[in-house]
N, C-alpha and C positions, 0 to 999 in steps of 0.2 A: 666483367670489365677487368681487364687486365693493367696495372700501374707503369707509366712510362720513369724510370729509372732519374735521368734528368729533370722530370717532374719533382721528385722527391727528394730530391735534392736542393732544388730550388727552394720548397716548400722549408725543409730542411733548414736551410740556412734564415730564410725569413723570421721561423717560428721562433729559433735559437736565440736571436736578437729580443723579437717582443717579451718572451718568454724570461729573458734578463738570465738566459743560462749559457752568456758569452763564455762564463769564465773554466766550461768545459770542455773537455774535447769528445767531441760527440761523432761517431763512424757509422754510417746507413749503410749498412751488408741488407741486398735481394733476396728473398730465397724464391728460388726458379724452379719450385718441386712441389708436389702436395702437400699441404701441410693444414692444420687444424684452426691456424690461428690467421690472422690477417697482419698484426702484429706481434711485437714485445719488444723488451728491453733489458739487457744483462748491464749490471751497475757496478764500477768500483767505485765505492764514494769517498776511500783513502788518497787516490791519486785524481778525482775528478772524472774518470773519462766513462763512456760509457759506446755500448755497438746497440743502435737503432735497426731491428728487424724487422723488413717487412717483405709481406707474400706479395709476389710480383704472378706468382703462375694459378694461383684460385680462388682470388679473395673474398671473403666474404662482403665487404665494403664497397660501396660503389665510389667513394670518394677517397681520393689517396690524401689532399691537405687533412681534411680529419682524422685520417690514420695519424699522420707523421704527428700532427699537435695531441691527438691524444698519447703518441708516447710520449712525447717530449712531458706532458705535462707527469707521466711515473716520474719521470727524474726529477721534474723539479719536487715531486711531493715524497721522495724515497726516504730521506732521512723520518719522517712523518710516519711513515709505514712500517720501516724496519722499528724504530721504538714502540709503534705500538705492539710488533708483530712479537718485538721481547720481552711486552707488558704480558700480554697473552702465554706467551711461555712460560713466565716468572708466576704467573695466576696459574696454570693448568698444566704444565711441562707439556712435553711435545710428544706423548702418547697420541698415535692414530686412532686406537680403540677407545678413549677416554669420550664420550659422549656430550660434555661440559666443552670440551676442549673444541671439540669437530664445530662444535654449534656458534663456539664465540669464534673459531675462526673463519664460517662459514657466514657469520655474519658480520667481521670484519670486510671481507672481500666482496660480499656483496655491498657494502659501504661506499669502501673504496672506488670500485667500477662503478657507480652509481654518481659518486662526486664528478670524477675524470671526464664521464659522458657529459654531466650536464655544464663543468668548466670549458670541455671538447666547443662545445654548441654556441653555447657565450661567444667564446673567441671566436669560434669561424662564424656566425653572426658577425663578431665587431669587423672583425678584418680578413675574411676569406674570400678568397676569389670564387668559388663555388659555393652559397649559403644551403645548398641543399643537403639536408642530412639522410645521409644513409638509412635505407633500409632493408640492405643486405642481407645481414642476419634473418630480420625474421622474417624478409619474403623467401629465405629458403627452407623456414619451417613450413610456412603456407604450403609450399610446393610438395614440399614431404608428408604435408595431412592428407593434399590432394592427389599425389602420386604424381606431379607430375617432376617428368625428368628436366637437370638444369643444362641448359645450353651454355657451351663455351667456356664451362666451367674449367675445362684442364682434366676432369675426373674421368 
């Protein structure tokens, strides 16, 4: 399924509001290419602002409001993550080979993505136009255990 542009935008602007993260300036850039991810989110949290990215050309998601509320929801939780992420530094420095280090980060982010999803769910439950949650992702594991190829993917 591919994301209509204006959709997300809309989406966008709704979430902004519930989410009480008027006081940012928040830019939804498409990406119209292959790409890995469905979304993300690049933060300045000096000046506020931040660029809301999302896959327009292969997503893994079937549903674009829960794309856009789960990024939005990074930002609202970023200051949250950046201090833990310098708790973790300050405990283990930022050695890749350090095995302590790989394991508390690899299970911060698994944390993290864990919360997001299930905050994602809550919200568009409470107030999404589309209550059905994605399963994107891992019906294209399914597909890949069973070999079979994805249509309309963009790939």
């Amino acid at each position: 399924m591919k994301f209509k542009e204006k959709d997300l935008l809309s989406y966008l602007e709704k979430w902004q509001e519930v989410l009480r993260l008027q006081d940012w300036d928040i830019r939804l850039e498409t990406v119209d290419q292959k790409w890995r991810k469905t979304g993300d989110v690049k933060v300045d949290r000096d000046d506020k602002k931040a660029i809301v990215l999302i896959n327009v050309f292969n997503p893994t998601s079937e549903n674009p409001e829960e794309t856009v509320i789960h990024e939005l929801l990074h930002i609202k939780l970023w200051d949250m993550d950046q201090m833990l992420e310098g708790f973790l530094h300050s405990l283990f420095g930022k050695d890749p080979e350090d095995p302590r280090y790989n394991f508390a980060l690899q299970q911060f982010m698994i944390l993290l993505e864990s919360t997001v999803e299930d905050l994602t769910k809550g919200f568009l439950q409470l107030g999404g136009e589309e209550k059905r949650v994605s399963f994107g992702r891992i019906d294209g594991l399914v597909k890949k255990e069973l070999g079979i190829e994805k249509k309309d993917s963009g790939e």
